[in-house]
Backbone as ProteinMPNN parsed JSONL, in Angstrom:
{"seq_chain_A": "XXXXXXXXXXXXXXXXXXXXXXXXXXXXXXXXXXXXXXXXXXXXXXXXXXXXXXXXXXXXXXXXXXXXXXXXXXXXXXXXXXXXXXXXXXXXXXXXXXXXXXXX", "coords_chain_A": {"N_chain_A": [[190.276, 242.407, 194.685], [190.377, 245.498, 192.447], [190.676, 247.354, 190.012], [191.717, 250.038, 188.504], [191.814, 252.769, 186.164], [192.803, 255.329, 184.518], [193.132, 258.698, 182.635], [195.632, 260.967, 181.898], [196.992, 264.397, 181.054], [200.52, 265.114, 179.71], [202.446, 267.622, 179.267], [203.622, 268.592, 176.479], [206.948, 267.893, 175.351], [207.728, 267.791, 177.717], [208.026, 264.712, 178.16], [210.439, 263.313, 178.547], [210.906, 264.57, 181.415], [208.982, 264.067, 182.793], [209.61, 261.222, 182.883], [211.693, 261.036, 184.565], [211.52, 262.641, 186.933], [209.396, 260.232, 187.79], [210.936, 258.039, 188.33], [212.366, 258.634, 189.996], [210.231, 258.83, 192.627], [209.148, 259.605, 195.461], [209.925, 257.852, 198.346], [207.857, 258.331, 200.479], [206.023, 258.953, 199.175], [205.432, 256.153, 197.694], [205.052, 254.812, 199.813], [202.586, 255.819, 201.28], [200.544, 255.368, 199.049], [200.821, 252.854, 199.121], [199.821, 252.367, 201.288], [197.302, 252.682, 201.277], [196.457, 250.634, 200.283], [197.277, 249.992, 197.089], [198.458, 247.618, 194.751], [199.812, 247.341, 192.596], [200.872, 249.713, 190.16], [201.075, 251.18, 187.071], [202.321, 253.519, 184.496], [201.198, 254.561, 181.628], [202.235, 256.224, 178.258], [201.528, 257.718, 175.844], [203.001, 258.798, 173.144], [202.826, 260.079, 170.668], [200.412, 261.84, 171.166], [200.856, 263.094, 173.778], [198.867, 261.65, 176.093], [199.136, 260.405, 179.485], [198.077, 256.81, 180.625], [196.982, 255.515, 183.42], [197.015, 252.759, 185.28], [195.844, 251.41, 187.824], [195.876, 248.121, 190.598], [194.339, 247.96, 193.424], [193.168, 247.275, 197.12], [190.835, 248.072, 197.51], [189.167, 250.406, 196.254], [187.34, 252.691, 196.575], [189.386, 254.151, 198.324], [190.769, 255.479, 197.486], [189.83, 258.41, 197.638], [191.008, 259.22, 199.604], [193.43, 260.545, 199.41], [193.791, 263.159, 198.53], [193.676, 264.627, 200.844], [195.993, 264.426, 201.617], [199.198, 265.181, 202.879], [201.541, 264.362, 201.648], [200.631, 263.775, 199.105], [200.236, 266.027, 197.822], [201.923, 267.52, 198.129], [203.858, 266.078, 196.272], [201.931, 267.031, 193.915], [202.108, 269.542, 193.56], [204.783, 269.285, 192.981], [204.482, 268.399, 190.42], [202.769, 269.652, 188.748], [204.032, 271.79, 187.066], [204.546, 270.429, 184.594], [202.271, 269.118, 183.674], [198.795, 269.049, 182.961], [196.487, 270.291, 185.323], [194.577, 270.843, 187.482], [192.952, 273.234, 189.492], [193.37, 272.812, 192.434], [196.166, 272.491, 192.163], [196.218, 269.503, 191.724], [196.68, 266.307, 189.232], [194.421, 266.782, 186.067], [192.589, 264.38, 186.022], [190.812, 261.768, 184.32], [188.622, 259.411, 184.618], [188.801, 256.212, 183.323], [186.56, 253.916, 181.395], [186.272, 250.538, 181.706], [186.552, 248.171, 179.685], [186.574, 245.597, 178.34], [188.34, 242.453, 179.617], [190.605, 240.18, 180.261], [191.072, 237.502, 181.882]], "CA_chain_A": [[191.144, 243.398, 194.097], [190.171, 246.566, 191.864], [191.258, 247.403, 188.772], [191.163, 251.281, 188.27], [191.916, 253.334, 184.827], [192.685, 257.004, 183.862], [194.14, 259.428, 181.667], [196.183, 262.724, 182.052], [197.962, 264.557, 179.665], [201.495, 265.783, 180.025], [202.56, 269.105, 178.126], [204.855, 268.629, 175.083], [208.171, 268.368, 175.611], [208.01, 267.138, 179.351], [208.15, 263.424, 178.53], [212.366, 262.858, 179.909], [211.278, 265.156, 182.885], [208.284, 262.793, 183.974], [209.576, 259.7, 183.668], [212.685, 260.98, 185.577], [210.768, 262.405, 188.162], [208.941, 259.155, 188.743], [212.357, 257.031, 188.199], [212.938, 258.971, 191.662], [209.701, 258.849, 193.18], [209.82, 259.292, 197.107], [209.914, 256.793, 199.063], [206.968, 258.604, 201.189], [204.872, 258.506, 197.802], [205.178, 255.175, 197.276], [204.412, 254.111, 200.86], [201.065, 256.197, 201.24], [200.156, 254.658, 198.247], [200.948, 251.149, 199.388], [199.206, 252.1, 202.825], [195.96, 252.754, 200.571], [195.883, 249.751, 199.305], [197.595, 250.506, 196.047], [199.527, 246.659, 194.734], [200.381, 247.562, 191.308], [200.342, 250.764, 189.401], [201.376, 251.887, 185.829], [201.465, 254.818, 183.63], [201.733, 255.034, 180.502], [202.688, 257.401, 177.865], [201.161, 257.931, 174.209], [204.062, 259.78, 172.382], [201.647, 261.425, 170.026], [199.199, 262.57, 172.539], [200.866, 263.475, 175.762], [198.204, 261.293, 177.144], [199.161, 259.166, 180.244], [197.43, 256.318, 181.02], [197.546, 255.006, 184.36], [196.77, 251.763, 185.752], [196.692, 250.322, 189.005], [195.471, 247.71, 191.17], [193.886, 248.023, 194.811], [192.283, 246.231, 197.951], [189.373, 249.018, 198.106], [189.314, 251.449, 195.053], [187.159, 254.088, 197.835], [189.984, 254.567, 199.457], [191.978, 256.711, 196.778], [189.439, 259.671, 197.749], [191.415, 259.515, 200.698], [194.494, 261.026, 198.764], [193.801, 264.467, 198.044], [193.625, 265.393, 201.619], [197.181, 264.245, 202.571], [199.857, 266.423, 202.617], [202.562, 264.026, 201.073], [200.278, 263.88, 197.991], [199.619, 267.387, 197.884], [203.158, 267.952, 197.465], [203.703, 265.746, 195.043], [201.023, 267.337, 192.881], [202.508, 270.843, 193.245], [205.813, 269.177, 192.121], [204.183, 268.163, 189.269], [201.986, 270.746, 187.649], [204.383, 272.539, 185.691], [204.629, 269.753, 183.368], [200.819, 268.419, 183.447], [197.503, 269.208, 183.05], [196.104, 270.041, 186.302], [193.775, 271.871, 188.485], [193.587, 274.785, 190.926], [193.911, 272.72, 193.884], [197.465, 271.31, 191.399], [195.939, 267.747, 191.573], [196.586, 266.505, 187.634], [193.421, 266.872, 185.242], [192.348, 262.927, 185.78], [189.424, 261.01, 183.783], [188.21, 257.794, 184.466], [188.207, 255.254, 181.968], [185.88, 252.477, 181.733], [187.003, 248.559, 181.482], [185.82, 247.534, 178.593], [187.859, 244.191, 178.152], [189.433, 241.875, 180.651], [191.328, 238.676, 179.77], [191.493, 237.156, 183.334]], "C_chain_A": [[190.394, 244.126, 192.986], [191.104, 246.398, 190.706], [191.229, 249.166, 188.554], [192.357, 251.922, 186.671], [191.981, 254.871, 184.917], [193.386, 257.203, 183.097], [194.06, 260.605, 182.183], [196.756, 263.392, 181.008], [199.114, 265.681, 180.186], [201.493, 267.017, 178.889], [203.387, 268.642, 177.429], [206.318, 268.857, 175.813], [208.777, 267.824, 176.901], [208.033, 265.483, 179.667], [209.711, 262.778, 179.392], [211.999, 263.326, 181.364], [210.12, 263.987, 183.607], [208.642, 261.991, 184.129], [210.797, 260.2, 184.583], [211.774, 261.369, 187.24], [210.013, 261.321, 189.019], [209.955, 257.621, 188.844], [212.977, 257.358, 189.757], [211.961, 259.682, 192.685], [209.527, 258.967, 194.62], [209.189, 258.948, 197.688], [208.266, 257.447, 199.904], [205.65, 258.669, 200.406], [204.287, 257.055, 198.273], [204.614, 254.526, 198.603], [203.17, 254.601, 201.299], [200.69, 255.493, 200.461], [199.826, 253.529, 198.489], [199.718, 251.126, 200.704], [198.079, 252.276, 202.637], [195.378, 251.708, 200.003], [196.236, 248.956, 197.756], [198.773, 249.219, 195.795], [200.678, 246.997, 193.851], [199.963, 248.802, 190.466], [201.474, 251.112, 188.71], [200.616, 252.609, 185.271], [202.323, 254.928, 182.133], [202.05, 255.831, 178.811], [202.061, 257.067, 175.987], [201.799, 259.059, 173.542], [203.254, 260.665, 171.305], [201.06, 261.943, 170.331], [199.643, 263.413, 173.232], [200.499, 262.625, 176.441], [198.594, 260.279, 177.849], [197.948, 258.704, 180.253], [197.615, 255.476, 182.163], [196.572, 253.589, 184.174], [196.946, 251.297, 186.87], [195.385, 249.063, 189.548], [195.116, 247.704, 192.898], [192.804, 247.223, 195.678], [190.86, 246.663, 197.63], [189.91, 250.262, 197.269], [188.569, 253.038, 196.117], [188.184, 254.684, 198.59], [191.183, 255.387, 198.668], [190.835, 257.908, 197.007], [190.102, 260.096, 199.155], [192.931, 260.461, 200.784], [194.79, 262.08, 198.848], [194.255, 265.439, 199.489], [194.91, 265.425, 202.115], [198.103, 265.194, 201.631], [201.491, 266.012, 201.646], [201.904, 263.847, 199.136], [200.114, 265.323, 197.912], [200.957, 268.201, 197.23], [203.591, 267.665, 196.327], [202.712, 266.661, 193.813], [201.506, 268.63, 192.328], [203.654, 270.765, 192.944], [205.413, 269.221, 191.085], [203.52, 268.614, 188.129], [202.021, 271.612, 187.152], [204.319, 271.747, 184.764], [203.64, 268.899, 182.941], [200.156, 269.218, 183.275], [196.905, 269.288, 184.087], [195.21, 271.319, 186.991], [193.518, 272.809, 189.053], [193.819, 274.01, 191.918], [195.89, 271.855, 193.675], [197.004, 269.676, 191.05], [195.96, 267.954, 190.106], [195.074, 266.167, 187.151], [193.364, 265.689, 185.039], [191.066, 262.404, 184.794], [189.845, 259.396, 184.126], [187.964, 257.208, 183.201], [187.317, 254.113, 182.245], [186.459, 251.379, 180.778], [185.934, 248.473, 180.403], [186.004, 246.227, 177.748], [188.486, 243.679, 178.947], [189.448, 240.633, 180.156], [192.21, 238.16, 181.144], [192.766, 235.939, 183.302]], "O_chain_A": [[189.621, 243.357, 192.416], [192.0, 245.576, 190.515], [190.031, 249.394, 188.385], [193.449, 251.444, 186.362], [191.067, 255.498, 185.452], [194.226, 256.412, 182.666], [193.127, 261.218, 182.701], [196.99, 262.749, 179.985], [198.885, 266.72, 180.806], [200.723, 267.219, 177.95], [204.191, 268.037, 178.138], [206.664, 269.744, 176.594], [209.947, 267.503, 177.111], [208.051, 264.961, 180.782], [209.903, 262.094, 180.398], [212.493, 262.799, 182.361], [210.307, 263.281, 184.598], [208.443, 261.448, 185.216], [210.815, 259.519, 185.608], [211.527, 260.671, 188.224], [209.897, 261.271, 190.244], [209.678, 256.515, 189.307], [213.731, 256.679, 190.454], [212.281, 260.633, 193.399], [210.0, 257.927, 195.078], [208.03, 259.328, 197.856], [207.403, 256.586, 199.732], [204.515, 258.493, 200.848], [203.259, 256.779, 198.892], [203.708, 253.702, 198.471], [202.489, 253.709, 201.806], [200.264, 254.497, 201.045], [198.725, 253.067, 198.192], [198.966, 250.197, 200.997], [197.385, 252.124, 203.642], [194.294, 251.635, 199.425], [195.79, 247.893, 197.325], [199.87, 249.373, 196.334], [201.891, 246.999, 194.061], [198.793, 248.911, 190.1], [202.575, 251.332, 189.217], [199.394, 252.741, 185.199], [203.458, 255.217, 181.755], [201.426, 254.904, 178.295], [202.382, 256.141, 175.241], [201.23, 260.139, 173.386], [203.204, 261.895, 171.314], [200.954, 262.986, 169.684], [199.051, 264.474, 173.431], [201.188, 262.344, 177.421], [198.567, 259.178, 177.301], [196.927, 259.363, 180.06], [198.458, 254.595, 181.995], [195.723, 253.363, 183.312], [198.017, 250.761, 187.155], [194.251, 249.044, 189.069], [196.069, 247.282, 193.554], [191.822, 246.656, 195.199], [189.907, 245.895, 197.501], [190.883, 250.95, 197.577], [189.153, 254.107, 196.294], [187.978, 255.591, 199.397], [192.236, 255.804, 199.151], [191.123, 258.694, 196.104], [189.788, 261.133, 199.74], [193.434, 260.934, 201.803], [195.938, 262.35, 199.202], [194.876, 266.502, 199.465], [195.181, 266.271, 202.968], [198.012, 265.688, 200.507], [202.287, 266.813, 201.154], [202.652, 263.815, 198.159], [198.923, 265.28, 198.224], [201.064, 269.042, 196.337], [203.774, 268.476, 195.419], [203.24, 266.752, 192.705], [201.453, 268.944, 191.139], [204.141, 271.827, 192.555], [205.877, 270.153, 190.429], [203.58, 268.222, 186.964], [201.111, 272.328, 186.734], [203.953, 272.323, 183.739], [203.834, 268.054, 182.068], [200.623, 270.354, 183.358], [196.429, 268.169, 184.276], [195.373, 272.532, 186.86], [194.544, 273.485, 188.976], [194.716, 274.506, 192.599], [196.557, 271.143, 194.426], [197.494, 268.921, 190.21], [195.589, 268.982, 189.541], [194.476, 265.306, 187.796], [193.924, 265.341, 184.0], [190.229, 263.306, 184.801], [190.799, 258.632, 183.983], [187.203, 257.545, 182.294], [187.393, 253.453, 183.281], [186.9, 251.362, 179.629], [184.725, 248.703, 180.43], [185.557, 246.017, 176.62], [189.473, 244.344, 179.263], [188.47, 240.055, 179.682], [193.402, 238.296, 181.421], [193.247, 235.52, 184.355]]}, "name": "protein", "num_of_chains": 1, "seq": "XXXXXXXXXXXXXXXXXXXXXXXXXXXXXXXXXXXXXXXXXXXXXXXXXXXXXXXXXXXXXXXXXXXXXXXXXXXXXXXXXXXXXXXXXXXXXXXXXXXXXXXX"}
């Protein structure tokens, strides 16, 4: 199992609308996701910042470049990038973080 890390940053103001939006995540999300590999994933929120930070866990971390091309993420993304940081192709403005600490 994987461990993977990022940060995004929401816009001001849009913290009630994300977490609602992902309080009613759809079902076709969450099962691509799962069908990637994807056990456990959190995100979470630095009220002074904006900046999410996600978290998840996966079988095979290669296999989230497999994401971008599908069309149920795709949607998702263009739900989501009035109230993020994000791209021209909509995908949100991600960074990798590096592990710098684990307490197994």
């Amino acid at each position: 199992m994987q461990r993977v890390s990022f940060k995004m940053k929401l816009f001001k103001g849009q913290e009630a609308e994300y977490k609602r939006r992902h309080d009613e995540i759809w079902p076709e999300l969450s099962d691509l996701l799962r069908d990637k590999g994807v056990q456990e994933y959190s995100i979470f929120l630095d009220d002074e910042t904006g900046i999410l930070f996600g978290v998840l866990k996966i079988t095979d971390a290669s296999r989230l470049a497999e994401l971008p091309g599908h069309p149920v993420m795709k949607k998702w993304w263009a739900y989501m990038k009035d109230i993020m940081e994000s791209n021209s192709d909509n995908s949100p403005v991600s960074i990798p973080l590096k592990e710098v600490f684990f307490l197994p």
